[in-house]
Every structure is written in C-alpha cells, then in structure tokens.
C-alpha positions, 0 to 999 in steps of 0.5 A, spaced: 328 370 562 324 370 568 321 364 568 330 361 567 332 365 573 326 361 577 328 355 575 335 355 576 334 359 582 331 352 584 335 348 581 337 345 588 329 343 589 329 340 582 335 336 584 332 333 591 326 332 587 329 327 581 334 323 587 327 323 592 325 318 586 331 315 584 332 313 592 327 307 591 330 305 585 337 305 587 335 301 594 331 296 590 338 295 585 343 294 590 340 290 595 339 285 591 346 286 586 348 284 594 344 279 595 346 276 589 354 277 591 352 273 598 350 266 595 355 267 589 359 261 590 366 264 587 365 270 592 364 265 598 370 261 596 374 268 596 376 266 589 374 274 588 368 277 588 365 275 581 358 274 581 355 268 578 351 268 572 347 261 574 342 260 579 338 264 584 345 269 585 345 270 578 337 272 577 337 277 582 343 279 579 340 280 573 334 284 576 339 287 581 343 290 576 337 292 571 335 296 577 342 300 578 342 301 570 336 305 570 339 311 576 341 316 571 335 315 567 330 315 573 334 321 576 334 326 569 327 324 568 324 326 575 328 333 575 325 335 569 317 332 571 320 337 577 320 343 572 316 342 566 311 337 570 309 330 565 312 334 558 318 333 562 319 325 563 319 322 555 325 327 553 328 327 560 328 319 561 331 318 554 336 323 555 338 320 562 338 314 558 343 317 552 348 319 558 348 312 560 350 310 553 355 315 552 358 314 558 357 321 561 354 318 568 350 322 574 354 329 571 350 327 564 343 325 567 343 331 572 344 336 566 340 332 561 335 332 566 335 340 567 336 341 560 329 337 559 325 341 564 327 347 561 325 346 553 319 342 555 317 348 560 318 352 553 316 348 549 308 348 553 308 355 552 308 355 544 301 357 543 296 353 538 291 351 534 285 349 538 285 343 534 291 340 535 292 344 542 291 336 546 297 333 542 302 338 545 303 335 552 302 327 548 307 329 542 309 336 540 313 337 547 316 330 549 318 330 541 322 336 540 324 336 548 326 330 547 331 332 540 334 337 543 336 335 550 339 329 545 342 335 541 345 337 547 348 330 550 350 326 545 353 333 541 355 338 545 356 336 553 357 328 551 364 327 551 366 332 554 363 329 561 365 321 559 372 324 558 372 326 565 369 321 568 374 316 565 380 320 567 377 321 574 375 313 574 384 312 572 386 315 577 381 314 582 383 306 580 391 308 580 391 310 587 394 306 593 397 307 600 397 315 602 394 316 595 388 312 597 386 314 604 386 321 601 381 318 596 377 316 602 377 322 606 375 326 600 369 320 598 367 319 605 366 327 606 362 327 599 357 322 602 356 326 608 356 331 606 348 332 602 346 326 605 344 323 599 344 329 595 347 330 588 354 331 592 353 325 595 350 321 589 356 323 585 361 320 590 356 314 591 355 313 582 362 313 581 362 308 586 357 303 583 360 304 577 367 301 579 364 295 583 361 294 576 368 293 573 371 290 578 366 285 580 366 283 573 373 282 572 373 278 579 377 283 583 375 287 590 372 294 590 376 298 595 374 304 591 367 303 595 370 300 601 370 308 604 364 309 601 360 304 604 361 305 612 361 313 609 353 312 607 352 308 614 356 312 619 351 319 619 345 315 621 348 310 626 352 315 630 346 320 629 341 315 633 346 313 638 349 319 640 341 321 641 340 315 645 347 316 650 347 324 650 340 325 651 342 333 654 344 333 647 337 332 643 330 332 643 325 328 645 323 326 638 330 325 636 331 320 642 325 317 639 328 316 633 334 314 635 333 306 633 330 308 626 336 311 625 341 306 627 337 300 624 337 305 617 344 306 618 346 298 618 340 298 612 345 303 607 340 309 608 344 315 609 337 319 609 336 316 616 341 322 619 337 328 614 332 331 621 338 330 626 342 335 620 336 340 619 335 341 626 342 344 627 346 344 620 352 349 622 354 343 627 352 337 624 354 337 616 361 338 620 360 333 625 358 328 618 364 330 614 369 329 619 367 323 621 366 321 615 373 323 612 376 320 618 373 314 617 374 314 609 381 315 610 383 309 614 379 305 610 383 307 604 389 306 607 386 300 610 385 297 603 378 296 605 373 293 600 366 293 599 363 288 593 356 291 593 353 297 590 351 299 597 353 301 603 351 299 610 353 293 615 348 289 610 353 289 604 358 285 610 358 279 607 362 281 600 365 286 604 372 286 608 368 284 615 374 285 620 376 292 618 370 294 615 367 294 622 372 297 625 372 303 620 365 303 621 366 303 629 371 309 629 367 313 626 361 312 630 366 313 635 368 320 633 362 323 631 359 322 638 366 324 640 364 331 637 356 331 638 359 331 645 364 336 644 360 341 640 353 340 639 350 344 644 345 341 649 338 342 647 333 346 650 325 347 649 321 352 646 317 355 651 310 356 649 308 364 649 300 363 651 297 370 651 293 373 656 285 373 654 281 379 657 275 375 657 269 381 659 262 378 660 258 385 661 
C-alpha cells in the first residue's frame, strides 16, 4: 500500500515522464500533417481545407497523420515505463492503443498508462520459481499487465470516457460568437497554463482531434485557431519581453531570449518552461491571461488554424490576417503585464567565507 501512495504521490512526474517522450512524436506528426496542407492543391485554392490524398501532400499526410495517431499510445506507454520500468511499456503501448480505439482520447491514454505502471510494478513483485524467474519481465508481466489495463479501458473506464469526449467535441462544435470566444479563452488558458503539460495536452488532443473531422470533411478548424497562437504566445512573449525588458531578466534569459522566439514561431510552447520556473507566481498568470485574452478573440474572430500544430509555421493553412494579429496581441499583453508585475531581477550575491590560513 506504501508502494500505491509513492506512485500516486508522483503521478505528476509519471505525466511529465510519458508527455517528455510523447513531444517528439507529436512534433514530427504534425509538422509534417502542416506541410501536406501547405501544397494540398484544394487548400491553396481556398476550396476548404481538404487535404489531398495524391502526390507528395498526400505522402506526407499519410506519414504526418501516422505519427499523430500514435500520441496516445506513446504517452500511456511511457508513463507506465516511468512507474513500472520496461514491464511497463507492452501493456501500456497496447493500452494506449485500446483507448484510441474506443474513442476514450488523452484522458484514456493518461489512465491506461497509470493503470499499466501499476499492475506491472506488482506484477514484478510476485515471486517465482528460479527456473521460469527470466520470463517474467519478457512474458509473465507485459501479458497479465496488459489483460488487466485492457479489462480496465475497454470494460470499466471506456465508454464512460468516449462519451464525455463525444459531448464535449458537440459542444465545443456547436459554439459561435460569444460562446466561441469563451471556448478560446478557456482553451487558450489550458495551453498556457502547464506548458505542455497534461492540462495543456488536453486542450491540445481535443484539438488535433477536431482538425482531423473537419479537415476531412473540407471545413475550416476554428476550434484549433485559439489554440494555436496560445501554444506560441508564452515562448515568443517570454523572448521579447527578455530581449526589451532587460531590468526584468537574467542575463542567461536574455541570452536565450531568441531561442524562445524562433521556438515559439516553431509551435513549441516548451520554449517559455525556464522564464515560468524562474518565477511561477508571476509568470503562469502572465501566460494564461495573455493567452485567455488572445484566445478569446480568436474565437469571436472565427480564427482557424488547419493544421494539428500551432506556431507561425502553421500560416499558410491558417487564417494569416487575424491569426497574426491575435498572436501580435497577445504578445503585446504579456510584455504589457511582465512590465507591470514581473519584478526586476536582482543577483545572488556569492557568500565567500573567510579562510584562517596559520602557517605555524
């Protein structure tokens, strides 16, 4: 029972631990799902936002959207390698993949992953026969691990998750005017808040999932507009608020003041992770306000963004006027509150002791 409460004091590391591998795959998935919309020949002709199936866009779609598909599974797999070590990975890659199939989405993949951590880390500690001991961590465990986190998802937790997924994408879907701009401040917040954390991929999942609908059906996703510009404001107005308020930063914040901004314009939200360590109290408010406020006009803007990323990389299947000028606000509003509340920095001062040196 011990054991139970460590891992669940620590569930927020396990999280951490399964996004922290899910990024690059994510990355990888939907740069490449963006390039494919770039050179679709019906999104260029603004004939909706279809992605071809022919040629090089459709190549890289298929390979984009091959590695988008493979989110939830990587995410549950690596949480439970977190708990459980590698006895964790075949029941918690499978398990990730049960949730995709019976539409349970991120929430499913984060419990598959937990429940799979778990029974293998018990699993490893039934003990055996010396002379089938070695097929435990090969056999024994990912088998029986993976027969109870399937048990789990496709039985007990399941449907119960798909169902609120569904009715959260109905409504999400069925929002316009005052009702989208509240959607993008909420979304908006979400992304900012964590930084890619599980808050953040929530918003972020739910997202991906309503480009991949609308895209297919050859509509704009204004769901992922507000998105979007979120992921990228914390990164790009954490570099130039370093690079204009100096009083406000370190000198290594300073220094990294151009990465942030190049990964913000990327999609990578991760690039403000160090400017919000450094100083959480002020800084996660700073985010999700800009943020929320960004999001908001978006939404009532109607922004859309066709790709399953964010950043300024996603412009051309993006609606560039009013994207870019949501972004520029936002930015705008997060220097604006770094002004106003980040205090100014200030050196540690180095305590060196005085040495008695007594040569007698």
């Amino acid at each position: 029972m011990k054991d139970l409460v460590n891992i669940l004091k620590n569930t927020r590391q396990h999280l951490m631990s399964g996004v922290s591998y899910m990024i690059p795959v994510v990355v990888s998935g939907g740069v490449l799902f963006a390039i494919a919309a770039m050179l679709s020949i019906n999104t260029l002709q603004g004939s909706g936002a279809a992605v071809t199936s022919e040629g090089v866009a459709g190549f890289l779609s298929t390979v984009g959207g091959a590695g988008l598909g493979l989110m939830v599974p990587v995410l549950s797999a690596f949480i439970a390698f977190s708990i459980a070590d590698r006895p964790g990975i075949a029941p918690g890659l499978i398990g990730g993949q049960l949730a995709v199939t019976v539409k349970a989405g991120f929430i499913g993949g984060i419990v598959t992953g937990l429940v799979a951590g778990i029974a293998a880390y018990y699993l490893k500690k039934i003990p055996l026969p010396k002379a089938i001991q070695s097929l435990k961590s090969i056999f024994i465990v990912p088998l029986l691990g993976t027969l109870i986190t399937g048990f789990v998802i496709v039985v007990v937790v399941g449907n119960p998750c798909a169902w609120l997924l569904t009715s959260l994408e109905t409504w999400l879907t069925g929002m316009s005017g005052s009702g989208a701009a509240i959607v993008g401040a909420i979304t908006g917040a979400m992304i900012a808040f964590d930084l890619g954390g599980p808050l953040n991929k929530v918003a972020y999942s739910t997202g991906v999932a309503l480009v991949g609908t609308t895209v297919a059906a050859g509509e704009n996703c204004t769901f992922m507009g507000p998105i979007g510009l979120a992921i990228c404001i914390p990164p790009i107005g954490a570099g130039v608020a370093s690079l204009v308020l100096k009083k406000k930063f370190s000198p290594d914040e300073q220094n990294a003041g151009v990465g942030a901004i190049a990964m913000g314009c990327c999609g990578i939200t991760e690039g403000a992770i160090s400017y919000t360590t450094a100083d959480p109290v002020r800084m996660i408010p700073i985010n999700m306000v800009s943020c929320a406020i960004a999001g908001a006009i978006a939404g009532a803007m109607g922004v859309y963004d066709n790709a399953a990323w964010g950043g300024l990389v996603v412009l051309p299947v993006a609606s560039v006027g009013s994207y870019l000028l949501c972004t520029v606000i936002g930015v705008a509003i997060y220097v604006a509150l770094c002004a106003i509340f980040k205090k100014d920095y200030v050196e540690k001062e180095e305590v060196v002791e005085d040495i008695d040196i007594s040569f007698e």
